[in-house]
C-alpha positions as CSV (number, residue, x, y, z in Angstrom):
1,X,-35.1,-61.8,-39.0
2,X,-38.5,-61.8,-40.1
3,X,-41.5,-60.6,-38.6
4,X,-44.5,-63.1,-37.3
5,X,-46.9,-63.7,-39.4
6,X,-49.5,-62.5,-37.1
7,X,-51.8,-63.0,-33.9
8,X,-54.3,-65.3,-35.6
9,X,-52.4,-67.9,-37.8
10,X,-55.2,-70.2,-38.5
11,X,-56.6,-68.6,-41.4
12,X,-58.0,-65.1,-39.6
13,X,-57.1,-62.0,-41.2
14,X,-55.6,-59.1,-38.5
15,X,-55.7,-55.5,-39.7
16,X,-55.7,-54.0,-36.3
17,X,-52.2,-53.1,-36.1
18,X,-52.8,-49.7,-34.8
19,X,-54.4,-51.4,-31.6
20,X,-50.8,-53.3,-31.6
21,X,-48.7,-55.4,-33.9
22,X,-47.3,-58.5,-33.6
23,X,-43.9,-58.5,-32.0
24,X,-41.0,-59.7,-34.8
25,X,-38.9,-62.5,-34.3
26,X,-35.9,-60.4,-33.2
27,X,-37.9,-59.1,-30.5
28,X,-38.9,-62.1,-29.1
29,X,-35.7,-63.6,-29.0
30,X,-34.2,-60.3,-27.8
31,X,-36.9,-60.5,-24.6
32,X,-36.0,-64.3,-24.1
33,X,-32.7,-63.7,-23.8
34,X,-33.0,-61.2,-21.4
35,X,-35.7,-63.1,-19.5
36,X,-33.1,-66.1,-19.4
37,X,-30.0,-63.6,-18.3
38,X,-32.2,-61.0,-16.1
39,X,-30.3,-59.4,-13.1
40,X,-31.8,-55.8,-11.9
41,X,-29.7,-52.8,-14.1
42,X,-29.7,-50.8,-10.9
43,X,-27.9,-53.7,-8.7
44,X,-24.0,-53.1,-8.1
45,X,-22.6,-56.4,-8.4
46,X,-21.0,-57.7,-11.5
47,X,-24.3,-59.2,-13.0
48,X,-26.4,-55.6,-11.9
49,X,-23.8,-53.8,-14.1
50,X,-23.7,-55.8,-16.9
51,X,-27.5,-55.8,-17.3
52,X,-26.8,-52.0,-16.7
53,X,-24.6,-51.9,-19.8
54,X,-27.3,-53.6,-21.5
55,X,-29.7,-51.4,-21.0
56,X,-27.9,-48.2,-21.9
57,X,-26.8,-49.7,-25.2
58,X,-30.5,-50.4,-26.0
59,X,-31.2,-47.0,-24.9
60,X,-28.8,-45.5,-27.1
61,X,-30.2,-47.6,-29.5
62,X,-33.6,-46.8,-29.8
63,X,-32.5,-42.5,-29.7
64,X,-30.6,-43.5,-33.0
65,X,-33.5,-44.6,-34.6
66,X,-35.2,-41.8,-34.2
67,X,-31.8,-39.4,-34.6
68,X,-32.2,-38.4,-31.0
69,X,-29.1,-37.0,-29.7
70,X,-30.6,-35.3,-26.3
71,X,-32.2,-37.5,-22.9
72,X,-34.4,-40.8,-23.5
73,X,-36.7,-42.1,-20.5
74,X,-38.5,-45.2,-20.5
75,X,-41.6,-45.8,-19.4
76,X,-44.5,-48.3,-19.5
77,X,-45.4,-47.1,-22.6
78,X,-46.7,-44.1,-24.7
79,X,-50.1,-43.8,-22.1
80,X,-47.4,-42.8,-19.3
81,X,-45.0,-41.1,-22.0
82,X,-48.1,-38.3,-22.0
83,X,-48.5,-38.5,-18.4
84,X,-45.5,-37.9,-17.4
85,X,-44.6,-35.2,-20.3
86,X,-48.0,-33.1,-19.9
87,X,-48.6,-33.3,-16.5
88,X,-44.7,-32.5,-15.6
89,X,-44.1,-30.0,-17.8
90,X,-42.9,-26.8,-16.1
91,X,-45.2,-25.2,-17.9
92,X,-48.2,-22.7,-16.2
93,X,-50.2,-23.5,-19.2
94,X,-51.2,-26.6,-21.4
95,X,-53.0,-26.7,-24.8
96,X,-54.0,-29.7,-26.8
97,X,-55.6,-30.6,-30.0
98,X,-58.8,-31.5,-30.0
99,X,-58.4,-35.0,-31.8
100,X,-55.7,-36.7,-29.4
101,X,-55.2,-39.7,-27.6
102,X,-57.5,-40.2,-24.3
103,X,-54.4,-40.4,-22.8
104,X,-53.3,-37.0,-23.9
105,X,-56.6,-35.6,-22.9
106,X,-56.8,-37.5,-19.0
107,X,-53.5,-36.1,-18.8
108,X,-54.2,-32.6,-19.7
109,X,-57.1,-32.1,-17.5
110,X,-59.2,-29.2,-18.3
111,X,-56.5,-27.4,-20.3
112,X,-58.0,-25.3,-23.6
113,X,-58.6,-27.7,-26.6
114,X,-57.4,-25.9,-30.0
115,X,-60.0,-27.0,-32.6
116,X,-59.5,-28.6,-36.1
117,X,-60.9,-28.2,-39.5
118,X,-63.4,-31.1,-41.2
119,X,-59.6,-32.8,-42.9
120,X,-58.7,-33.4,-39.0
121,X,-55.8,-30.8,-39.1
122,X,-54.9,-28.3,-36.5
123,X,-56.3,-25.4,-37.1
124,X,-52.6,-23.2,-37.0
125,X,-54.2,-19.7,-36.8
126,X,-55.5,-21.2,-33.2
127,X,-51.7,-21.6,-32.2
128,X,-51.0,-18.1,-32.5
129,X,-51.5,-16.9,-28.8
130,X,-50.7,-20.1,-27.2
131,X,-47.8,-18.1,-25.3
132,X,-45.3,-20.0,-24.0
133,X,-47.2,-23.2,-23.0
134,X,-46.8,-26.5,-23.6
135,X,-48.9,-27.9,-26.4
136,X,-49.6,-31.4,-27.0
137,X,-50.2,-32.7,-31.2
138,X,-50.7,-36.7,-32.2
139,X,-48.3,-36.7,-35.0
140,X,-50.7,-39.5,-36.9
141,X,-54.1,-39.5,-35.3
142,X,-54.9,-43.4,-34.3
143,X,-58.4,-43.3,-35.4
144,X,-58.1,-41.3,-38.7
145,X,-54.5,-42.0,-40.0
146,X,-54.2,-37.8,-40.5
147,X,-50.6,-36.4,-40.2
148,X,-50.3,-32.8,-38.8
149,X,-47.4,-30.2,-40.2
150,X,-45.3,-30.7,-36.9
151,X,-42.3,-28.5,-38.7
152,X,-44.9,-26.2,-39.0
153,X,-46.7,-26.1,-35.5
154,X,-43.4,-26.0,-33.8
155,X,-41.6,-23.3,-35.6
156,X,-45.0,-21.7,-34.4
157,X,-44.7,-22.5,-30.8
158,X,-41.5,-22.1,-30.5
159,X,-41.4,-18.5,-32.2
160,X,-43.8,-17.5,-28.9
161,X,-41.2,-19.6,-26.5
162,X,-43.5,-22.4,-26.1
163,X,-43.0,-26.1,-26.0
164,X,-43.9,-29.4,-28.0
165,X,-45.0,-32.3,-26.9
166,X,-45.6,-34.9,-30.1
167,X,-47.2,-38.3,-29.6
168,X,-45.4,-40.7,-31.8
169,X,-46.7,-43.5,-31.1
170,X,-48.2,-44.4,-34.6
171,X,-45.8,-43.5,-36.4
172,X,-42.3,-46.1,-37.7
173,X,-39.0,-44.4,-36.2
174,X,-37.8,-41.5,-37.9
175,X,-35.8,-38.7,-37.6
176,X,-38.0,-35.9,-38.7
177,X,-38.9,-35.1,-35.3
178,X,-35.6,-34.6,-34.2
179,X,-35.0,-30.8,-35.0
180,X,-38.8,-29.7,-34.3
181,X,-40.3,-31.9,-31.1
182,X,-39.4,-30.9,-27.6
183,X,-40.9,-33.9,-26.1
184,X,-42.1,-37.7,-28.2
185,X,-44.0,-40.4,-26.4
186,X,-43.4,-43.6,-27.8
187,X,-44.8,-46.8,-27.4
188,X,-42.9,-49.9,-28.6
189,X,-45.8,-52.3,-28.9
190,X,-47.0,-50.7,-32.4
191,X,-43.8,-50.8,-33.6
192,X,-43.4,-54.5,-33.2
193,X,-41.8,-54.5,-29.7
194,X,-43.2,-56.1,-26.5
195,X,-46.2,-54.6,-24.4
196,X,-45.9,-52.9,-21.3
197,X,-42.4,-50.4,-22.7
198,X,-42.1,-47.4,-24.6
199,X,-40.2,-44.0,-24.5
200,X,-40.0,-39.9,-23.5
201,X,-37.6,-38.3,-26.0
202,X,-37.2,-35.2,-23.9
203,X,-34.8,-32.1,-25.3
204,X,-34.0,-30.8,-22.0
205,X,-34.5,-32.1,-18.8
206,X,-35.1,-29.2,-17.2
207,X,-38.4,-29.3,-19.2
208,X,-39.9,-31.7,-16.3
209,X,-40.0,-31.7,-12.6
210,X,-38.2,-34.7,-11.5
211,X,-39.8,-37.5,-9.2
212,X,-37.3,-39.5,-8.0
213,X,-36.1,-43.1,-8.5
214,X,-34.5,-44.7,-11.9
215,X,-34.5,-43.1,-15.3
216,X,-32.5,-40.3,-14.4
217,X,-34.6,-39.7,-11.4
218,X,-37.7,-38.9,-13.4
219,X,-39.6,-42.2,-13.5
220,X,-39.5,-44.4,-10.2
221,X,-39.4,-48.4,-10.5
222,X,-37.2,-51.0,-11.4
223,X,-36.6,-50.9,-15.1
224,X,-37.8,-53.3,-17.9
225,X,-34.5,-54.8,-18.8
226,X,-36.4,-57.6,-21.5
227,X,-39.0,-54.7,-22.8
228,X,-36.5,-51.9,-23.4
229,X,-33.7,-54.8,-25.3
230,X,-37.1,-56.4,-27.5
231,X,-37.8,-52.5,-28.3
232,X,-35.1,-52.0,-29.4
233,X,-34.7,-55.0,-31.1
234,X,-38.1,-54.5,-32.9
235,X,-36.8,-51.2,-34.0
236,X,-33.6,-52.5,-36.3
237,X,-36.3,-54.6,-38.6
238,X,-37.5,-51.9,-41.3
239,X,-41.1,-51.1,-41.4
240,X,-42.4,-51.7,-45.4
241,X,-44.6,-48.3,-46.7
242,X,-48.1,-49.2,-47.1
243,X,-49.1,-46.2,-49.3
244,X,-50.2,-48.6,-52.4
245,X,-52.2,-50.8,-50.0
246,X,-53.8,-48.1,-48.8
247,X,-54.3,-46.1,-52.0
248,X,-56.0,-49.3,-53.2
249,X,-58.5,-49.9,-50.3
250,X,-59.2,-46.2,-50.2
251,X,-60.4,-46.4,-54.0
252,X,-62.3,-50.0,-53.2
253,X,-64.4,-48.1,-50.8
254,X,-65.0,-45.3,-52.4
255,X,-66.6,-47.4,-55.5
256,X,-68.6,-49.5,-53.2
257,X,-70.1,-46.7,-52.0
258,X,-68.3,-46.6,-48.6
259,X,-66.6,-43.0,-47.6
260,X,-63.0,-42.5,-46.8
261,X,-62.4,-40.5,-43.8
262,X,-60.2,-37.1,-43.8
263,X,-59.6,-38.8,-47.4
264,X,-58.2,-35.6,-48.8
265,X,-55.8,-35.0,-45.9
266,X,-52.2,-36.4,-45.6
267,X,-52.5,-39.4,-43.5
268,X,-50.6,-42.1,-42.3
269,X,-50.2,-45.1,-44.9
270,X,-50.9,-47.9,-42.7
271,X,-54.2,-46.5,-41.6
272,X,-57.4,-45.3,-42.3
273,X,-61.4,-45.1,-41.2
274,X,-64.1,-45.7,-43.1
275,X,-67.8,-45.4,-43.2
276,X,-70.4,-47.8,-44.7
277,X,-73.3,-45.4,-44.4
278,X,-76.8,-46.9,-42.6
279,X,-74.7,-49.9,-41.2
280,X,-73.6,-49.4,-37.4
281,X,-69.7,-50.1,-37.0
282,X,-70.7,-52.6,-34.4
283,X,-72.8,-54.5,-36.4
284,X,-69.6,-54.5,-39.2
285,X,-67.3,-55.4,-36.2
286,X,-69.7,-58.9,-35.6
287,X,-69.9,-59.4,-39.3
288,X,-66.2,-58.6,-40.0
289,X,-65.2,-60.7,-37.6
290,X,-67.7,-63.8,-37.3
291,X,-66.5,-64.1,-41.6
292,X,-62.4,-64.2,-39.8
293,X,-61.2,-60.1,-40.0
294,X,-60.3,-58.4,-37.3
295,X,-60.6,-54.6,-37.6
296,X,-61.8,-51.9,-34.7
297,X,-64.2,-49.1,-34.4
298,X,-61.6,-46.8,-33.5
299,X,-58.6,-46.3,-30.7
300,X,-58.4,-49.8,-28.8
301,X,-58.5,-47.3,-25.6
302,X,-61.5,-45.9,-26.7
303,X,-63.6,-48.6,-29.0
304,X,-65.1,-50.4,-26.4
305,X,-67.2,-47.1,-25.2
306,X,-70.9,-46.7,-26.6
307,X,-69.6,-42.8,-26.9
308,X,-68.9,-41.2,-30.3
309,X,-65.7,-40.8,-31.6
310,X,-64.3,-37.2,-30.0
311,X,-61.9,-37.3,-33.3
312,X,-64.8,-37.0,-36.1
313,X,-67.3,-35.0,-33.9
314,X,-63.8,-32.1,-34.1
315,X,-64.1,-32.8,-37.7
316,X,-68.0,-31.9,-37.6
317,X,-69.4,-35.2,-38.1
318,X,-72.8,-35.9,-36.9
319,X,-73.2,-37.9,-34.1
320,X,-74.9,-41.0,-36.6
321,X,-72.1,-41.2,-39.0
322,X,-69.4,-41.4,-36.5
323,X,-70.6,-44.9,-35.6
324,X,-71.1,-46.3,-38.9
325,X,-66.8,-45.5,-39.0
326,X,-64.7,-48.3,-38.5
327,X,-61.0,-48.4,-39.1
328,X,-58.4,-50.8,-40.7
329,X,-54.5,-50.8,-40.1
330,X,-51.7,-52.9,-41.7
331,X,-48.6,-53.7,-40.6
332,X,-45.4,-55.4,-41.4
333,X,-47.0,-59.1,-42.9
334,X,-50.0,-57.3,-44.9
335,X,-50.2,-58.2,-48.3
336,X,-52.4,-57.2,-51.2
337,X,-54.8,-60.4,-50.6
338,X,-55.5,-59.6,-47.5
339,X,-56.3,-56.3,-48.4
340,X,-58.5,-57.9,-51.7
341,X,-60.0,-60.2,-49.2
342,X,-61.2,-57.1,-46.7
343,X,-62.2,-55.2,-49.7
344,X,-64.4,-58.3,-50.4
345,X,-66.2,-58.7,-47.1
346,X,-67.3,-55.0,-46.7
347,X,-68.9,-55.5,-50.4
348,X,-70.5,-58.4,-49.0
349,X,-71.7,-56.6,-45.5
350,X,-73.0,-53.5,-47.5
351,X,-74.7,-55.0,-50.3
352,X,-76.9,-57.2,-47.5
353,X,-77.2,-53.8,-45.9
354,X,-78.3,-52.1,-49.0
355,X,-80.7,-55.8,-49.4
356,X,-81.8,-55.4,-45.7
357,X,-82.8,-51.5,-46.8
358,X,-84.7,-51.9,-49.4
């Protein structure tokens, strides 16, 4: 099976596949076929249980890929993943880094934010009297592509009897999460799966006050039979590493005078922000895409807003050049062309700039 070759096939170039990726063939036909076969997996009658049966092999599926042996919920995505995981947590205290997800922040309220350094990482000394709360981390931050030491933070948290909450949405499926995290929110749409599903790996599910309904009695509502089987679907296609693509835009910009964002920092190969300094990103978004290329300003939750990135103003950028940022993600389809052809356009946009300037 082999993935699509993306949202815009008539010549347009997508590198937004952090905002979401194109769902792969054996998603879609995993979704059809559920669509075309759909009875309600909480129904007792003969077709109820076998869409049941269904549903619990997907679920055991999608723990695999991520070596999960303990509860999986699903929810609507990883937006309600936090929501339900922060705001349930029996926990008297939250904490959460300063560069999350809006989601993760709605969701924590006015809980304490623990800062980061100008590389985007967690600052660990912060962590140290965090008690035995729950603290949220973004294992890949969606804006800047930076990884945090999540072995690290939760041998720290848990030394104090607190709990972890990772957002993994960003990230492919892996099993290096499964002897540290307490709690993942997952979202299957950037992983190639359908909008509208994702996931809660939880521990223990004594870690959340139940509500009542389906999913274990902890998320209430009829599940998503054709979401949870094209999830799991999406997730038995391998996910190519982007580090040479990235490694080569990174150097592009940095000779065209652009700056790579958190650029010494371990970050995520299939994305990264960058800043054509003196050019607003909004003015690179019309050029970008009036010339056919798709790229953002930023989380998709968050790039329509006039307001600064909250992720580079925690790394100490001014309030200027956090809008001349935008960022660029690849997924499965990307190929070194593409990434030439990008490379090519932002000469273009900030030598007219530089032209414009002078």
């Amino acid at each position: 099976m082999t993935a699509t070759a993306g949202p815009n096939p008539d010549g347009r170039l997508y590198l937004d596949h952090a905002a979401t990726t194109p769902m792969t063939a054996g998603a879609r036909d995993a979704v059809a076929l559920a669509l075309r076969d759909w009875a309600n997996p909480s129904s007792p009658h003969a077709e109820g249980r076998a869409a049941r049966a269904r549903l619990e092999a997907a679920r055991a599926a999608v723990a695999a890929a991520y070596g999960w042996r303990h509860e999986l919920l699903f929810t609507s995505g990883a937006s309600e993943s936090l929501a339900i995981g922060i705001g349930r947590a029996m926990r008297a205290r939250r904490f959460v880094s300063a560069v999350e997800h809006d989601a993760a922040l709605r969701a924590a309220g006015s809980a304490p934010v623990l800062p980061v350094g100008a590389d985007g990482m967690v600052d660990l000394a912060a962590l140290a009297d965090v008690g035995d709360a729950l603290v949220a981390v973004q294992w890949c931050n969606s804006e800047t592509g930076v990884k945090q030491p999540i072995a690290e933070i939760a041998r720290i948290v848990h030394a104090q009897g607190g709990v972890l909450l990772v957002d993994a949405a960003q990230m492919p499926a892996s099993a290096e999460l499964a002897d540290h995290a307490d709690l993942v929110a997952l979202s299957a749409h950037k992983r190639g799966g359908p909008p509208g599903i994702g996931a809660l790996l939880v521990r223990d599910l004594a870690l959340l006050s139940p509500s009542g309904g389906q999913e274990r009695g902890y998320r209430p509502g009829t599940e998503n039979l054709p979401g949870v089987l094209g999830y799991a679907a999406a997730l038995a296609e391998p996910e190519p590493d982007h580090a040479d693509l990235r490694a080569c835009l990174d150097d592009a910009i940095r000779r065209s005078g652009g700056e790579v964002v958190a650029d010494a920092a371990p970050r995520h190969a299939a994305i990264g922000s960058y800043r054509m300094p003196g050019v607003a990103a909004a003015a690179q978004l019309i050029r970008f895409d009036m010339g056919g290329i798709a790229v953002s300003a930023g989380s998709a939750c968050a790039s329509g807003s006039l307001k600064p990135s909250h992720v580079l103003r925690a790394m100490g950028w001014s309030e200027e050049a956090t809008r001349e940022v935008v960022r660029v993600s690849f997924g499965r389809t990307t190929t070194r062309a593409e990434v030439e052809r990008f490379v090519a356009a932002w000469r273009a946009v900030s030598k007219e700039a530089r032209r414009v300037a002078a």
